[in-house]
C-alpha positions in Angstrom: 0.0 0.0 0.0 1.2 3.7 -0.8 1.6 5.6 2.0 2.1 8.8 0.1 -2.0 8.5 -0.6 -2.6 9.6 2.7 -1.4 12.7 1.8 -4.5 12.9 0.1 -6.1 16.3 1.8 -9.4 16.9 -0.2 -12.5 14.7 -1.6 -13.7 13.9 -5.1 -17.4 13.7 -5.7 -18.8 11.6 -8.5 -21.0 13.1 -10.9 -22.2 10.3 -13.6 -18.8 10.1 -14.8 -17.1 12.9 -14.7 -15.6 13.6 -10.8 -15.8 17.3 -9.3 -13.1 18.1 -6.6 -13.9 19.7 -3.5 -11.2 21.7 -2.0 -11.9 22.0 2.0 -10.6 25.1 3.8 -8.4 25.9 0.7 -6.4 22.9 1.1 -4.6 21.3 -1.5 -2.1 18.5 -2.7 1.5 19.2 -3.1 2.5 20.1 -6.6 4.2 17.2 -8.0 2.9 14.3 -5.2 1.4 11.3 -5.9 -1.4 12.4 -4.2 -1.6 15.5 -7.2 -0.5 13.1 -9.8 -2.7 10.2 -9.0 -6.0 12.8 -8.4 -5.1 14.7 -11.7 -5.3 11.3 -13.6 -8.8 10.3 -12.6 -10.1 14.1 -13.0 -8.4 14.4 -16.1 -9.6 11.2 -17.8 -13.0 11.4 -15.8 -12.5 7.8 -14.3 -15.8 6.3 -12.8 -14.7 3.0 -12.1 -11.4 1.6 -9.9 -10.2 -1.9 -10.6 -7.9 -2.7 -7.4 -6.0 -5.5 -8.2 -3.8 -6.7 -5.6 -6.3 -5.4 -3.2 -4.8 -7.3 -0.1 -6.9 -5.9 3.1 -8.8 -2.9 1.3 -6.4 -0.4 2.3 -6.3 0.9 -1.2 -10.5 0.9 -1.7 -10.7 2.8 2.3 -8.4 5.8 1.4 -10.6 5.9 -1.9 -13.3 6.4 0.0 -11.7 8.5 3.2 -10.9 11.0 0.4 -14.8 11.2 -1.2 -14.7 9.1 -4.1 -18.1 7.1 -4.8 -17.5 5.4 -8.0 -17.5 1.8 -8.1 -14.5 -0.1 -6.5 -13.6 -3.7 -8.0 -11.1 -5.4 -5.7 -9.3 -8.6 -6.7 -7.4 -10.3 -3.5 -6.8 -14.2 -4.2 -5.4 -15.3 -0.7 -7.9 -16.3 1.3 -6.8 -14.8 4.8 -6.6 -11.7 3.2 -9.5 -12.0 1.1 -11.6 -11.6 4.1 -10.5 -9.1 5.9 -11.0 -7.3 2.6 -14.4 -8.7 2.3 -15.5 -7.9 5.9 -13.8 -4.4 4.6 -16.6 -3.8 2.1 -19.3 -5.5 3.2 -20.9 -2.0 3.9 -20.2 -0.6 0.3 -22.8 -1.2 -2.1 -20.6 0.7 -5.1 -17.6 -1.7 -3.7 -17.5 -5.5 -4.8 -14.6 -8.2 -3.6 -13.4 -11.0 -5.4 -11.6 -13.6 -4.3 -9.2 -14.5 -7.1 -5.9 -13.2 -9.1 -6.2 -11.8 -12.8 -3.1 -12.8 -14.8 -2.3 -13.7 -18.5 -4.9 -17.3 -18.1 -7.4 -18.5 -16.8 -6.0 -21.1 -14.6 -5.5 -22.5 -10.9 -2.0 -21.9 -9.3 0.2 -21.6 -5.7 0.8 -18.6 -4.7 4.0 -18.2 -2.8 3.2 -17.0 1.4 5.7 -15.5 3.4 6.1 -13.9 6.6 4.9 -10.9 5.6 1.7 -11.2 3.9 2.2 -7.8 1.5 5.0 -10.2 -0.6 3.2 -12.8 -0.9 3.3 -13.4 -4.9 3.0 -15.9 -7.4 6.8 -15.1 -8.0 9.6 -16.8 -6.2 12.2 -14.7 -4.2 15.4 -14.0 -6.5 19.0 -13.8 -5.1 18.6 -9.9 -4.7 15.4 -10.9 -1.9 18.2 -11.1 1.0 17.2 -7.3 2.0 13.8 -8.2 2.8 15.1 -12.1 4.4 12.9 -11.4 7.3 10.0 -10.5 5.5 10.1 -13.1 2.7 10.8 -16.4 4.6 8.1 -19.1 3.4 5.4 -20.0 4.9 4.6 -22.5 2.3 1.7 -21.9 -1.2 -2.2 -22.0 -1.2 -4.2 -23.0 -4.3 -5.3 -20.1 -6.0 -8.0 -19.2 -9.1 -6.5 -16.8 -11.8 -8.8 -15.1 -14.5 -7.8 -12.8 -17.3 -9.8 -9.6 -16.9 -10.8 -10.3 -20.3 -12.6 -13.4 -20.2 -14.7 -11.8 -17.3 -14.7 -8.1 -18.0 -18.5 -7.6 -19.3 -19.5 -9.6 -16.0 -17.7 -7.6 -13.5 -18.0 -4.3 -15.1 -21.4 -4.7 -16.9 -23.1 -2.2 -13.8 -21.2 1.0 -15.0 -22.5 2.4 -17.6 -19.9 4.1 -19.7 -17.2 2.7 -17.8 -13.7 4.9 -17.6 -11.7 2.4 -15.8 -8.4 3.2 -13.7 -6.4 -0.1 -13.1 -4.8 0.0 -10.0 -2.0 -2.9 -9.9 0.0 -3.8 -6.7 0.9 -7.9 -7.5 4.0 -7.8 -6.0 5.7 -8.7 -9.4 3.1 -10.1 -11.5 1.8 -6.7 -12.7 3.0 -7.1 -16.5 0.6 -10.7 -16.6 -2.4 -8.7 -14.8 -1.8 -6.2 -17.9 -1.2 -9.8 -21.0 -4.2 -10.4 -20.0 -6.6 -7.1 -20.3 -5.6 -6.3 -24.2 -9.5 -6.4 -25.0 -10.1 -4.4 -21.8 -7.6 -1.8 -22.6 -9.9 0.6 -24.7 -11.7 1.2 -21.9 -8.6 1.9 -19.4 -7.8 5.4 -19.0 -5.1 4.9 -16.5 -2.9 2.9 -14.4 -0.6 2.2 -11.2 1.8 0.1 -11.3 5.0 -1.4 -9.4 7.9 -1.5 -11.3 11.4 -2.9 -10.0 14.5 -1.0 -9.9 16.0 -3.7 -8.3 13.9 -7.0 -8.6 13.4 -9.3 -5.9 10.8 -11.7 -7.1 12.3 -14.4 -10.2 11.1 -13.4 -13.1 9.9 -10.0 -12.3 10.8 -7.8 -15.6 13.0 -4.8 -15.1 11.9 -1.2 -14.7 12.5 -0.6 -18.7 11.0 -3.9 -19.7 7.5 -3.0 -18.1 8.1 0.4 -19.5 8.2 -0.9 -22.9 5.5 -2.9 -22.7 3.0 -0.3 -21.5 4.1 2.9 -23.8 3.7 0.1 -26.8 -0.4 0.1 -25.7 -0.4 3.2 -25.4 0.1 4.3 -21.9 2.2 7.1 -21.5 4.0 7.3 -17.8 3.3 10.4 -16.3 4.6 10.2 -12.9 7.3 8.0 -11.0 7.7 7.5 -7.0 10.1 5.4 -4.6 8.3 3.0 -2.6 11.4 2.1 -0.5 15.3 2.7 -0.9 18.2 -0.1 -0.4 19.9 1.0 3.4 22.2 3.5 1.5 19.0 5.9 1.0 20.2 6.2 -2.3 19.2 3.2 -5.0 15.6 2.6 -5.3 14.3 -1.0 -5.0 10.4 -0.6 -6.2 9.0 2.5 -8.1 5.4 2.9 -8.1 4.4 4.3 -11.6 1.0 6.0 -12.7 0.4 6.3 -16.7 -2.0 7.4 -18.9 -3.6 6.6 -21.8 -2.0 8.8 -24.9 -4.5 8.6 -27.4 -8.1 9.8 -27.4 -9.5 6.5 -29.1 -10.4 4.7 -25.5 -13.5 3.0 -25.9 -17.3 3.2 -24.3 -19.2 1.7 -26.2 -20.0 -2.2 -25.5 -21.2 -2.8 -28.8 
């Protein structure tokens, strides 16, 4: 989870589609925060529906709604401790459904890799640079899990909003690039995204910084913003970025057709 979102200092009120920002007692973000950078991306593309992949305990979906933003929430958590606490999370949100399940490039079952910690826990192996977080990333064994490409159940999850203008949150602890394989029929109607990229991955497998890059700017996502989630113990080299982008072009799709 992002701390820097609870920088967040005003609301956003949902109008149909497009969101209105209240500023309270003249308050606003920091120029150049993620808070500003993140806020300006749903305003911008006028963003009425939040898929939270990755969703873990809800933090993501509470700050949403701590802030003032209405719209509907989709949350995706597939281990099943987690899963309900962010169940029992939503259970009083009617614009806020759960699921418990990964998205990824197939439809498949899999393990998931536990450890200590229960924010690494990833469908990823550690790699050899994982020592830094040994504590942290010490197995606790795998559970079973379903994975579902947002494309094979898209129309079912997001049939409720009409017009949808979808920002695709992505915290997968290495596995955002397969989230992303397997949304390219979704992706018209994606407007924006977060994503974790590695500046020094832990996780096997786990492309590098430039790789993810690639891939996204080739769909047509445009990053607009980069921000360290946490440093190596020399404050200086950056181990995970978190990344928002945008779409480029003015061709996303609304229509279901």
């Amino acid at each position: 989870m992002n701390e820097t979102l609870k920088q967040m200092l005003y609301r956003i009120a949902t109008s149909g589609p497009v969101l209105r920002v209240v500023r309270p007692m003249g308050l606003y973000p920091t120029p150049g925060s993620h808070s500003r950078q993140l806020l300006n991306v749903l305003l911008h593309k006028r963003i009425n529906c939040i898929l939270d992949v990755g969703a873990h305990y809800g933090e993501f979906g509470s700050l949403l709604r701590k802030v003032g933003y209405d719209g509907h929430i989709f949350s995706f958590e597939p281990v099943s401790n987690s899963f309900k606490r962010l169940s029992s999370c939503a259970a009083d949100d009617g614009k806020w459904m759960t699921f418990n399940f990964a998205l990824g490039a197939a439809d498949e079952s899999a393990e998931i890799n536990l450890y200590q910690s229960d924010f690494f826990s990833s469908m990823l192996g550690p790699s050899g640079e994982a020592v830094r977080f040994k504590s942290h990333m010490e197995s606790r064994g795998t559970e079973t899990i379903s994975i579902r490409r947002l494309d094979s159940i898209f129309t079912e999850i997001t049939g409720i909003v009409p017009s949808p203008r979808i920002f695709l949150k992505m915290d997968t602890q290495g596995y955002d690039i397969q989230v992303f394989r397997g949304a390219r029929d979704a992706l018209s109607f994606i407007h924006g995204l977060q994503t974790e990229l590695a500046g020094i991955p832990h996780y096997a497998g786990q492309p590098l910084m430039s790789e993810a890059i690639g891939e996204y700017s080739a769909a047509g996502f445009r990053p607009v913003a980069f921000f360290p989630v946490n440093h190596e113990s020399d404050g200086i080299n950056v181990v995970e970025w978190d990344c928002i982008l945008a779409r480029e072009d003015s061709h996303a799709n609304t229509d279901r057709n």
